[in-house]
C-alpha positions as CSV (number, residue, x, y, z in Angstrom):
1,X,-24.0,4.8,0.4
2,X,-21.5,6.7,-1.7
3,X,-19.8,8.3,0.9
4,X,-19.2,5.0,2.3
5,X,-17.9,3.4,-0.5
6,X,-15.8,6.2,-1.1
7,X,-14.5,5.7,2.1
8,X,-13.6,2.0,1.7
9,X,-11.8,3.1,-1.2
10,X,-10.0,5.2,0.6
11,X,-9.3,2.3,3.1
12,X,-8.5,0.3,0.7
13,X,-5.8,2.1,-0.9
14,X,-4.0,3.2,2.3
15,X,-4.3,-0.4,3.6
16,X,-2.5,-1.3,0.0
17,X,0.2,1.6,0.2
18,X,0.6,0.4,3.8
19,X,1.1,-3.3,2.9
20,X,3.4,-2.4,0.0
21,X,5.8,-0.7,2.3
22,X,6.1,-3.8,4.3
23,X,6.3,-6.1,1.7
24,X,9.8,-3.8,0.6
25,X,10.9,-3.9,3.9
26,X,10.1,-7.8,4.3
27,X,12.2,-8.5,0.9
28,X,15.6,-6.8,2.6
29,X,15.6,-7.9,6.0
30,X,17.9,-10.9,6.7
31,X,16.5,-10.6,10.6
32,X,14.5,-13.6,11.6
33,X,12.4,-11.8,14.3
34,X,11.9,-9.1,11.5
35,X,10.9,-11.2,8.7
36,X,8.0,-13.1,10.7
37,X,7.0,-9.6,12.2
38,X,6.4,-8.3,9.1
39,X,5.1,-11.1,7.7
40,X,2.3,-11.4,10.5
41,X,1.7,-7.6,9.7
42,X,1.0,-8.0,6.0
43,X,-1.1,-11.0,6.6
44,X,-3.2,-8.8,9.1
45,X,-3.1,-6.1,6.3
46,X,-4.5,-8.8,3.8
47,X,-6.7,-9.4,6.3
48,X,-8.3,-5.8,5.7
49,X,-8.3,-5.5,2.5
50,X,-10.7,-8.8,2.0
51,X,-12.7,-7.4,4.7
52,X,-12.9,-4.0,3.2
53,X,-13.1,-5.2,-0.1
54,X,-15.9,-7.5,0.7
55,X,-18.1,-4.7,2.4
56,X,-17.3,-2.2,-0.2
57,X,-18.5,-5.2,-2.8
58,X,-21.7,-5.0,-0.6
59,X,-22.4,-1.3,-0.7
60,X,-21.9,-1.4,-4.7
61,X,-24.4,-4.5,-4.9
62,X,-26.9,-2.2,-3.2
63,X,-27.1,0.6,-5.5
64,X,-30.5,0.7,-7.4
65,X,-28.5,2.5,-10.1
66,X,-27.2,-0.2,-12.7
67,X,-24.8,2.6,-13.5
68,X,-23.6,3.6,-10.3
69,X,-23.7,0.0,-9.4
70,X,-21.3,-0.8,-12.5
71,X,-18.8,2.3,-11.6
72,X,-18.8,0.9,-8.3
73,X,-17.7,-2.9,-9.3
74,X,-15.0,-1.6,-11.8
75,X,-13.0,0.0,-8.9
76,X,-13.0,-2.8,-6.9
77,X,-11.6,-4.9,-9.7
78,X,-8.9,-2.8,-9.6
79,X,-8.6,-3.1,-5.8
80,X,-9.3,-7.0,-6.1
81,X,-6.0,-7.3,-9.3
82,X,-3.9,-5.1,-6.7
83,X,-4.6,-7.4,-3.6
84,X,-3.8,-10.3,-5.8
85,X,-0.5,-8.9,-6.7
86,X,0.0,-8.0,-3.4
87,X,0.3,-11.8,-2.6
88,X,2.3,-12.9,-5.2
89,X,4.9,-9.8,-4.2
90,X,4.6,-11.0,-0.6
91,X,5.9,-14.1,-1.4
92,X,8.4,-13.4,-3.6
93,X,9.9,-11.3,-0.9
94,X,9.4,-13.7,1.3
95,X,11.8,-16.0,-0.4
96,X,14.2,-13.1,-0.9
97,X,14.5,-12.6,3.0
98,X,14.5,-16.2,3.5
99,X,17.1,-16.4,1.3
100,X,19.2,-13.1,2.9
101,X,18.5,-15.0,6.7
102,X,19.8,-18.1,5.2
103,X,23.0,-16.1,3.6
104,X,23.7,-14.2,7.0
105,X,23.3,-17.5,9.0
106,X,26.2,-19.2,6.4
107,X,28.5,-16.5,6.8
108,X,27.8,-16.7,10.7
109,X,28.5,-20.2,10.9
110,X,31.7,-19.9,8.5
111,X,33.4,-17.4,10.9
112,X,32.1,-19.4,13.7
113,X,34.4,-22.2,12.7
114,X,36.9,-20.8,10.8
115,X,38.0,-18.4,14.0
């Protein structure tokens, strides 16, 4: 049981670095087809991570060691704060790019008419 909770650990952390790299991508694009790519690609990260997080929960709950058991729940707080920052940064980049797209499609329609 160990071994797999290590594992979703392990999960969990690449799924996070993962979904962190997206999220800085997200908050520079000003490409619509982009920003709702990457948006539907975090989401399916997030996704994951409650997945993950909720087996790995599981696997901790089931240790006879109230020690082990403890260790094992104080990780995944850690992996529970970082998913919830992980939203709030996916949204404030997804008002960033909204805001670059809506920026981009000014300037577009300023040299449209001013040509």
């Amino acid at each position: 049981m160990a071994s797999e909770f290590q594992t979703l650990i392990e999960s969990l952390t690449r799924l996070a670095l993962d979904a962190d790299a997206r999220i800085a991508e997200l908050g520079a694009t000003a490409d619509v087809a982009r920003h709702r790519e990457l948006r539907a690609e975090v989401k399916e990260i997030e996704r994951k991570l409650e997945g993950a997080l909720a087996r790995a929960r599981l696997v901790a709950e089931e240790q006879d060691s109230e020690g082990e058991k403890g260790a094992m729940l104080s990780r995944l707080r850690s992996h529970q704060e970082s998913l919830a920052r992980l939203a709030a940064e996916l949204r404030a980049a997804t008002v960033q790019s909204r805001a670059a797209i809506d920026k981009a499609d000014a300037s577009a329609r300023e040299d449209l008419f001013s040509g």
